[in-house]
C-alpha positions in Angstrom: 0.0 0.0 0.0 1.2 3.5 -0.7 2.1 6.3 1.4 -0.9 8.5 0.5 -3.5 5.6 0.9 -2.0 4.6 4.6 -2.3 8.5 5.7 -6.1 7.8 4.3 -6.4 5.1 6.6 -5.1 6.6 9.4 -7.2 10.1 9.2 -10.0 7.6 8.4 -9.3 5.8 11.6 -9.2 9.3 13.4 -12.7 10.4 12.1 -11.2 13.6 10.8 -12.2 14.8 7.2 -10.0 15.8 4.6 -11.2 19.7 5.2 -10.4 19.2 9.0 -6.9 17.7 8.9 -6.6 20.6 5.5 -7.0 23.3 7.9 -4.6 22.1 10.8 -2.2 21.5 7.7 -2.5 24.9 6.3 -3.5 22.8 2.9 -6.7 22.6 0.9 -9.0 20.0 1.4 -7.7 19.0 -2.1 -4.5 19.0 -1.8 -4.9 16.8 0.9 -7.2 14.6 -1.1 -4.1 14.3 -3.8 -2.0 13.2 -1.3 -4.3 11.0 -0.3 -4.5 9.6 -4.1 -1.0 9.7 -4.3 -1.2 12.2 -7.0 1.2 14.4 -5.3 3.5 14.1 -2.3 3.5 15.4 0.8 6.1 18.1 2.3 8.4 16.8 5.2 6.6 19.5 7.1 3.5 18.1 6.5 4.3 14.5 6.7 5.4 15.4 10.5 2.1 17.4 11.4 0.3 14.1 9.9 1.9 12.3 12.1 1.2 14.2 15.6 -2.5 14.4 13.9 -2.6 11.1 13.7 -0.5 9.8 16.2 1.9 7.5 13.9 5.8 7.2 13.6 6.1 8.6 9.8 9.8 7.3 10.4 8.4 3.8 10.7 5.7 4.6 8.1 8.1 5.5 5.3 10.7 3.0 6.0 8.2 0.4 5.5 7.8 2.1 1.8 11.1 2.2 1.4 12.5 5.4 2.1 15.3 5.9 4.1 16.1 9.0 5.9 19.8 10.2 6.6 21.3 12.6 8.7 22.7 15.2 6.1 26.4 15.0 6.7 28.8 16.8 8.8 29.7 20.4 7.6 33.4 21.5 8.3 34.7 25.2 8.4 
């Protein structure tokens, strides 16, 4: 299953609506809705508010898709 369907799920699973969880987002309902879709993709921003919404470890969530997040590396002067 992708990305945007489990977020579906799990806003489903909250009983929030797509214009509720829009709002806290800052989004429109159909943005959201493409995301959902998996027409577009989320923002990292975004994927972390999804998360506290809906009270899921988006770490966990897109390892299990496949993407792997790494530290950016070290920076010297």
């Amino acid at each position: 299953m992708k990305i945007g369907h489990q977020l579906k799920k799990a806003r489903e699973s909250k009983r929030l609506s797509q214009h509720e969880v829009g709002e806290l987002l800052g989004i429109s309902q159909k943005t959201l809705s493409n995301i959902e879709s998996n027409k577009s993709q989320p923002t990292v921003a975004h994927l972390a508010l999804m998360g506290e919404i809906y009270e899921m470890d988006i770490l966990k969530l897109l390892s299990e898709n496949g993407i792997h997040l790494s530290p950016p590396p070290p920076q010297f002067l």
